[in-house]
N, C-alpha and C positions, 0 to 999 in steps of 0.2 A: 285411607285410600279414597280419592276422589277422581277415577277413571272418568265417568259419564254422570250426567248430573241424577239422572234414576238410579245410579249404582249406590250402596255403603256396604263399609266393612265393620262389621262387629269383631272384636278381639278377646276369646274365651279362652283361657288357660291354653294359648300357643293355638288355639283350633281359629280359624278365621270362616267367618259365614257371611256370604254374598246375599245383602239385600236389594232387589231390583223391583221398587215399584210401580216400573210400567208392564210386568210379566203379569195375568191374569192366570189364573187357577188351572184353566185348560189348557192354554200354553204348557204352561207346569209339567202335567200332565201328561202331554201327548209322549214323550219321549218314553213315559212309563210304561204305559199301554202297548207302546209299538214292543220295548223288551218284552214284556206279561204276553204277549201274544205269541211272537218269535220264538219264547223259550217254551212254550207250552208246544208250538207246532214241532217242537225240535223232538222235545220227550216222548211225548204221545203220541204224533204221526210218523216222526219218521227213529223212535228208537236211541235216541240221543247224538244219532251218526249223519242228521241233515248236511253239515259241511262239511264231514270229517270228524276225525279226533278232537279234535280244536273246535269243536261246532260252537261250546258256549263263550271262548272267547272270542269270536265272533261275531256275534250275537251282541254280546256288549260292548264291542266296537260298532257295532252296527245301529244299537242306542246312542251312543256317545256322539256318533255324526247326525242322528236326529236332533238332541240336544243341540247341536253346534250351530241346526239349520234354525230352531225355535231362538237363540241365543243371539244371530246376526239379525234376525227379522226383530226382534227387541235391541237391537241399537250397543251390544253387547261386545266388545270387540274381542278378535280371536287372544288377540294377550292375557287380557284376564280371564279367557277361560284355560289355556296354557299357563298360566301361573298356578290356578288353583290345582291342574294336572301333575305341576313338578311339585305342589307343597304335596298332596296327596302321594305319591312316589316318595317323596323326602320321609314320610311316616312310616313307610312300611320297610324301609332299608332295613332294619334292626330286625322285624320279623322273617326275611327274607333272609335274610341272616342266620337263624335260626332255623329255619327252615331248609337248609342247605346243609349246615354241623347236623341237625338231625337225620337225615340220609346217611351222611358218615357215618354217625352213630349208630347207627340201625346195622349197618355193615359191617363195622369192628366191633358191635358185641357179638354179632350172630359168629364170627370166624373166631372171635376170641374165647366162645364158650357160652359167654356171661346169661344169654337169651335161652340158649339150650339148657343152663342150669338153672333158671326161673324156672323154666316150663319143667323139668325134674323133679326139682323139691314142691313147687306147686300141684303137680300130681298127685302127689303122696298128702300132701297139706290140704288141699280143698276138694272137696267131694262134689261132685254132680248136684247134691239137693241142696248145699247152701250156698254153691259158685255164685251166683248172680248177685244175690245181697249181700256176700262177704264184698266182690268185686266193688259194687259198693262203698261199703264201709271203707277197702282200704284204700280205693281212690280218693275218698273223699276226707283222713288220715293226713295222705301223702300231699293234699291240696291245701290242708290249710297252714301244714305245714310252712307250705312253699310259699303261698301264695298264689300260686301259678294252675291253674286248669293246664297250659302248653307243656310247662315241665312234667306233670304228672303221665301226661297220656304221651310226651315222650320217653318214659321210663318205664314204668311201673305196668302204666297203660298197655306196652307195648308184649308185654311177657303177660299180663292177663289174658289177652285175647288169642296169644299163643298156646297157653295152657287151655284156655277153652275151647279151643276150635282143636285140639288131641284129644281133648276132653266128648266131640261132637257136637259142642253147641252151636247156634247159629251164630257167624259174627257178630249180625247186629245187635241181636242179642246183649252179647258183652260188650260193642264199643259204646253201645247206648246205656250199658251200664254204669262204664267206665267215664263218661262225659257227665252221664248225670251225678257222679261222687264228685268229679273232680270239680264240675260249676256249683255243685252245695258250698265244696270247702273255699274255691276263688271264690264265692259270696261273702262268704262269712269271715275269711281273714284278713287281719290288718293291714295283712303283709301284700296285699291284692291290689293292686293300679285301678281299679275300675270299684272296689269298696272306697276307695281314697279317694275316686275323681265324683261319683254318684254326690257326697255331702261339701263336696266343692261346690259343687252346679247348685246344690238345694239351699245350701245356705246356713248346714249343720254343722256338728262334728263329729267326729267318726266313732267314736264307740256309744253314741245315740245314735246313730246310724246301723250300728249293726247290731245292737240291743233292738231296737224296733224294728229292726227287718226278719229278725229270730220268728217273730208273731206269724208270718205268712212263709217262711222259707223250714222251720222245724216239723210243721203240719205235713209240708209239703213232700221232704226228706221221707217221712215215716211212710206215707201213704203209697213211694216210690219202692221203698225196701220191702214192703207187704205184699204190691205187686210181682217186684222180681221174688218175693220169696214162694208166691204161689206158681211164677211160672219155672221157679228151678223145680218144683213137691212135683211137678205135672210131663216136664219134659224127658224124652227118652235118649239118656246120652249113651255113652261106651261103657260096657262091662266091665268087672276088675282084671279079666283075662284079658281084654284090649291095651288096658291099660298098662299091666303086664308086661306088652308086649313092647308098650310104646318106651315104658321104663328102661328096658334091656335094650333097646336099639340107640335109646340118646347114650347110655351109657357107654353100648359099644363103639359109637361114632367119635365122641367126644371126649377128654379128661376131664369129666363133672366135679369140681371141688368147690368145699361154702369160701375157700379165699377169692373166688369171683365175685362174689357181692360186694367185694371191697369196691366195686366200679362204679355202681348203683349208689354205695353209700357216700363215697367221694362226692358227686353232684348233689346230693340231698344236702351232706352239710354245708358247701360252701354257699345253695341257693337259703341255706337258715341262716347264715352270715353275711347275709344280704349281697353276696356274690352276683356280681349281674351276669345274665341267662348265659351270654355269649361265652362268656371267661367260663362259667359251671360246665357246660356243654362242652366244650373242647378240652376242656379236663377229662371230661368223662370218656373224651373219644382216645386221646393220650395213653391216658389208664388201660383202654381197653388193648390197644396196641402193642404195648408194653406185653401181657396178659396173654395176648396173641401169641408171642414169640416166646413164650413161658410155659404156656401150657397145651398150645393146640399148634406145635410144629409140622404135625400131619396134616393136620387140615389145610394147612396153610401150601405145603408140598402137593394135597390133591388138587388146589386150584390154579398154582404154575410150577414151575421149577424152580423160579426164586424165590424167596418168602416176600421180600422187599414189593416185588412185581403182584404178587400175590396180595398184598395187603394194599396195591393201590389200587389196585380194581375191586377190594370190598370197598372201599370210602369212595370212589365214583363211578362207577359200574354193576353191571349186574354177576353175582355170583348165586350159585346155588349148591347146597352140599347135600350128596346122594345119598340115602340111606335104603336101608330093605324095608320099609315103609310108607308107602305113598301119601297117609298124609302127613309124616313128617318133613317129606321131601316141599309140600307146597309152604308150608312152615317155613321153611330151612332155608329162602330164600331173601334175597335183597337185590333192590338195584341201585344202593348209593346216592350219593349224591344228584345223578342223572333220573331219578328216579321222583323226583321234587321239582323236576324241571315244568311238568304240565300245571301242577299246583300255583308253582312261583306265576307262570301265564298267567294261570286262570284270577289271579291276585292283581296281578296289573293292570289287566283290564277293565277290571272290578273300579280300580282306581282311575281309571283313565273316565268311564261312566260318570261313578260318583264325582269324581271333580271338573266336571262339565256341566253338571246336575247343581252344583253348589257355587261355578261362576256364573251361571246365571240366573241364579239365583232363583232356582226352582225348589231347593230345598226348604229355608227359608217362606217361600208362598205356601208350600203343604202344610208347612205344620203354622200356620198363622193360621190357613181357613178350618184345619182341625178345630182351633184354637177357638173357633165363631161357634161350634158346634158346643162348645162345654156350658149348657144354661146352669146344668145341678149340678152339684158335688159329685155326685158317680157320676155322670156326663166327663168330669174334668178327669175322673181316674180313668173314664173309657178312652176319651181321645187322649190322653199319657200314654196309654197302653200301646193304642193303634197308632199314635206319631212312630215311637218305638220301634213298633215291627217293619212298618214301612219305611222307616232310615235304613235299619239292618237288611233290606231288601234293597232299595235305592242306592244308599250311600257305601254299602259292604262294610261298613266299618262299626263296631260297636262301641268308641268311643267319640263316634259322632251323635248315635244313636243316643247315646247318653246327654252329650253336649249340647247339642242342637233342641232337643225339649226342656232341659234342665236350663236352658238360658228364656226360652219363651213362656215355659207354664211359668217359672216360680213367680209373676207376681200375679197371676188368676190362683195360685193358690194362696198366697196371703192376701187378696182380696176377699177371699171367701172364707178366710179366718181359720189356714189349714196351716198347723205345724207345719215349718220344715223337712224334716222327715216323713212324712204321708208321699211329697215327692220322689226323695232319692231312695226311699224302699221302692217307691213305682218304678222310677228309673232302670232301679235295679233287677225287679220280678221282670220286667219286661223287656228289657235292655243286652242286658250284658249278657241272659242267659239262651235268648233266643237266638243272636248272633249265630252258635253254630247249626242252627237249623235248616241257615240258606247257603246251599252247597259255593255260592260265588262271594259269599262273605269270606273275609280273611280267615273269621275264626272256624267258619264250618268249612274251606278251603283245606286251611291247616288240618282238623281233626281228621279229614277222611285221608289224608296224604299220609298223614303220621300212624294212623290205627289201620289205614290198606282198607277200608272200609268206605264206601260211598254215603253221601248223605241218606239219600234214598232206602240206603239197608237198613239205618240207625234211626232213622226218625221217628218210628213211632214209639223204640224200643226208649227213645232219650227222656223218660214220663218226667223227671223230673225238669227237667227245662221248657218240655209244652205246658206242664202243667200249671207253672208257677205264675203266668198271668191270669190264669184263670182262678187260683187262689185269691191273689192279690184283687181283682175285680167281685171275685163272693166275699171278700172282707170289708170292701167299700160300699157294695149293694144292702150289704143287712147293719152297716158303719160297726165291726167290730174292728176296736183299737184302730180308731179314726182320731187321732192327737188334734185340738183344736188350738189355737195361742191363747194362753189366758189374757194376754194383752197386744191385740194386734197391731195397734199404733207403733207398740216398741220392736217389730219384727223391720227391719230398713238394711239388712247386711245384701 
């Protein structure tokens, strides 16, 4: 594409990056500043409710049109920043997607049983002192399974944080439990888009990729499981009489039977048969429906008079099913479909930002002048790290965050005689896991929509994904399992 003679398009595995050489650093910039500022005054001064409800999509409509104004004063014209708005929209269809069947989902297991009998058997199964590390383990199990962080925390994910919050723990607690199992195992499996796209960009292949990402991400794993296992030894949850209590009322409310796991396990296998998310997901909602009508014909009569009418307001609407329990009843809720609707906003606008940000080619300028800063080897894994966070902050998307440094460091890294994979483990320690940390990224969008949990609840609890740059940065700082090329000359992919 040759729009304006300052403009070029670079073309990375379907991602396209706007180079605009007449934009200067503070140009770049100003757009960033004005959001960083806007969204701080939103949280902190006025409680998240400056505009309303919608205050931060706003907010990044309200970057988006600073962009537009830095973008025409650079000679930028409003098309190609519109074009890179509808490619950015065209990528997220499939997640939005997704994110819509998981609403449903949420609603036809809850009326069909399926949720009420996790949080059941879970009771009896996981104990208050090793909830948090098991939570853990088996998200991070069910992830590498899959491949997927989105599938896990919509399944598995979603009955952990229910059993723990009967259980009295704090949510964050568990969704930051729950995120850091499941970004371990989306790390580490094959079967993972973001393991596969990381030694695209680097210039490896993939099971050197994730053989040498094991070095900084298994440290990292352990030292998250030690954490939650001290703070499960430490915290004061519900009694066995509570529990008890909670036991006999799901019982009495519901027809608790293990043929409801046939729901859960329906989606697990077809996403092992490399079933894509959308097809697994509506299967699962299917099944659940089915299930419904099988086993919870009460429940279904307590929510209307017809079952039919009844089961379309759990997949887009809000229901709630009453029990003699208060916190079962906060449990025992959903809002469907409609209930994914501020999410899906807060995703578009995210993208309307970022792809104004990348027509004119501000993205692009940041991580070039990062790029001046890298004199040393740890210089180069510092600015990796820090391009990284700032994409997944600017751009909301973590396979830009991946794309857009994995296309500019690799040849400062094989200038400086760094294997290929030094990169896409950076990539990755810094990339793909920190995405959900910024509540207006897709993936930390998605996590707090899907686990009912706000970023701000989870974030400190998510050790394993803050943690892992700073792993990956004390492994470069003291050069342990720093890969050099035995022969740099021959490194040219």
């Amino acid at each position: 594409m040759q729009e304006k003679d300052n403009l070029s398009e670079i073309d990375i595995q379907g991602h396209h990056i706007i180079d605009n050489t007449e934009l200067n650093i503070w140009e770049a910039l100003i757009p960033v500043f004005i959001l960083m500022i806007l969204l701080a005054y939103n949280i902190f001064a006025q409680d998240g409710v400056w505009l309303g409800d919608y205050s931060n999509q706003i907010i990044l409509l309200m970057g988006g049109t600073v962009a537009i104004v830095v973008g025409l004063f650079n000679k930028v014209s409003v098309l190609v920043m519109a074009k890179e708005v509808w490619e950015n929209w065209k990528s997220i269809f499939v997640p939005i997607l997704i994110l819509l069947l998981v609403g449903a989902l949420a609603g036809t297991w809850l009326v069909s049983g399926v949720i009420p009998a996790m949080v059941y058997y879970g009771l009896q199964v996981l104990s208050p002192e090793i909830f948090l590390p098991a939570t853990v383990i088996i998200a991070a199990v069910i992830s590498i399974a899959t491949g997927s962080s989105w599938t896990t925390s919509a399944t598995v994910g979603i009955a952990l944080v229910g059993i723990g919050t009967a259980l009295g723990i704090n949510p964050g607690m568990i969704a930051g439990a729950v995120i850091s199992g499941a970004y371990f195992g989306d790390k580490m499996s094959p079967l993972s888009d973001t393991t596969n796209l990381a030694p695209a960009m680097a210039g490896t292949d993939l099971f050197t990729h994730i053989k040498y990402m094991a070095y900084t991400t298994v440290p990292t794993i352990i030292i998250t499981l030690i954490v939650f296992g001290i703070i499960s030894a430490s915290i004061e949850t519900s009694g066995e009489a509570d529990i008890s209590s909670l036991l006999k009322t799901i019982d009495t409310t519901f027809n608790i039977s293990g043929w409801l796991f046939l729901v859960p396990l329906i989606i697990i296998t077809l996403i092992l048969f490399k079933t894509k998310p959308t097809i697994a997901l509506g299967a699962g909602i299917a099944a659940a429906i089915v299930f419904a009508f099988i086993f919870q014909p009460e429940i279904l009569a307590s929510i209307s008079d017809s079952s039919a009418t009844a089961m379309l307001q759990a997949i887009f609407s809000d229901i709630s099913i009453e029990t003699s329990n208060e916190t079962l009843n906060e449990l025992f809720s959903s809002s469907g479909v409609m209930g994914m609707l501020w999410t899906i906003l807060l995703i578009i606008c995210a993208m309307v930002f970022g792809g104004i940000m990348d027509g004119i080619g501000a993205l692009a300028r940041i991580t070039k002048e990062l790029l001046k800063l890298a004199t040393t080897i740890f210089g180069l894994f510092t600015t990796t790290v820090i391009s990284c966070l700032g994409l997944n902050v600017i751009a909301s998307d973590q396979y830009l965050a991946l794309v857009i440094p994995g296309k500019m460091f690799k040849q400062a890294y094989e200038d400086r005689g760094l294997a290929p994979e030094n990169l896409s483990r950076t990539l990755e320690d810094s990339g793909t896991v920190t995405s959900v940390l910024i509540p207006w990224n897709t993936c930390g969008a998605y996590q707090s929509g899907v686990l009912g949990v706000g970023v701000g609840e989870y974030f400190v609890y998510a050790i394993f994904n803050w943690l892992s740059p700073f792993t990956t940065l004390l492994f470069a700082a003291f050069k342990i399992k720093i890969k050099m090329l035995k022969n740099p000359e021959d490194f040219s992919q």
